[in-house]
C-alpha positions in Angstrom: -32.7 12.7 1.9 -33.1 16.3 2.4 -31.5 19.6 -0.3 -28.1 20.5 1.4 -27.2 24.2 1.1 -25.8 25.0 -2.5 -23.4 27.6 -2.9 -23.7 30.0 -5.3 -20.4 29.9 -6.6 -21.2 26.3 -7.5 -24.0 27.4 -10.0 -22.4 30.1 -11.5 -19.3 27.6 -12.2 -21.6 25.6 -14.4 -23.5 28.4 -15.9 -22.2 32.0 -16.2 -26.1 33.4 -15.2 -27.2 32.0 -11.6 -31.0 32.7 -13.3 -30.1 30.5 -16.1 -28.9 27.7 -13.8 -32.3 27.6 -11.8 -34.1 27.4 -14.9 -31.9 24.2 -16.2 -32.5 22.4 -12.8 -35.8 23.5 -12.5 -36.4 21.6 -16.1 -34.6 19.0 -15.4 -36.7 18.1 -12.5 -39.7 18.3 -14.1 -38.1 16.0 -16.6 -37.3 13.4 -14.1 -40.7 13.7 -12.3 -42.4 13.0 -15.6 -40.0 9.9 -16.1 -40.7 8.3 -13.0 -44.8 9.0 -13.9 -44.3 7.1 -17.4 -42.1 4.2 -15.7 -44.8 3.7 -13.1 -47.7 3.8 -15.8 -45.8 1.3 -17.9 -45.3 -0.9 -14.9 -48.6 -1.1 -13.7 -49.9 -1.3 -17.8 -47.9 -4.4 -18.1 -48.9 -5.9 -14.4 -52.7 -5.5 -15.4 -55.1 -7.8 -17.6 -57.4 -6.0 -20.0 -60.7 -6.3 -18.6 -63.5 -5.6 -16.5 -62.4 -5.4 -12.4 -64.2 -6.9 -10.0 -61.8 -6.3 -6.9 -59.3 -3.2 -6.1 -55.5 -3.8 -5.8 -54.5 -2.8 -3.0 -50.8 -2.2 -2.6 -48.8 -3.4 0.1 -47.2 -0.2 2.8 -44.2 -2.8 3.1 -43.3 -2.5 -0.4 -43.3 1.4 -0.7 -39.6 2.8 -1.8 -39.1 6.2 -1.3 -37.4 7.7 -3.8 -34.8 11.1 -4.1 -36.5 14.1 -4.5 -37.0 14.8 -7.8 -35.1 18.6 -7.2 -32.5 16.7 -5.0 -31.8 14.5 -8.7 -31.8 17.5 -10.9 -29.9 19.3 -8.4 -27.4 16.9 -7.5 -27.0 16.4 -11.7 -26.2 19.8 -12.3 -23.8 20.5 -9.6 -21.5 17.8 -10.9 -21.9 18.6 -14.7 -24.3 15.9 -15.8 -26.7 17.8 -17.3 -26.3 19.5 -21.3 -28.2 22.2 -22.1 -28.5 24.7 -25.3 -29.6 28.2 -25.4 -32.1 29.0 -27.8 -30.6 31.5 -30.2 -33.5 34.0 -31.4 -34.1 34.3 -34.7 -34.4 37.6 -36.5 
């Protein structure tokens, strides 16, 4: 599960600025770290009774699944043309 070396040639295929490109992956991740954030909220929102606790929940080592790197994702994405992105146009 580790980041294999990217070319650079492979970055400035989908974008014709290599700056450009680390700034769509870099969103992109933060975009998929916040998604897996909100999943897990609304998982453990739904699992739970409203209420007053008497007794922690304590989760179980077994059932941990590690999960891609949320860089790896975005990465991964953009290499093979998943992601869309727009350029801002300035206004004057």
């Amino acid at each position: 599960m580790s980041l294999e070396p990217i070319s650079i040639r492979d970055m400035e295929s989908q974008s014709g600025d290599i700056y450009e490109s680390v700034v769509v992956m870099s969103k992109r991740a933060k975009q998929v770290l916040s998604d897996r954030i909100v999943e897990e909220i609304i998982d453990s929102n739904e699992e739970e009774e409203m209420g007053v606790y008497d007794e922690l929940i304590e989760n179980n080592p077994d059932d941990y699944e590690e999960l891609e790197k949320p860089t790896t994702v975005s990465v991964n994405q953009f290499i093979e043309g998943d992601i869309d992105w727009k350029n801002k146009e300035e206004e004057s």
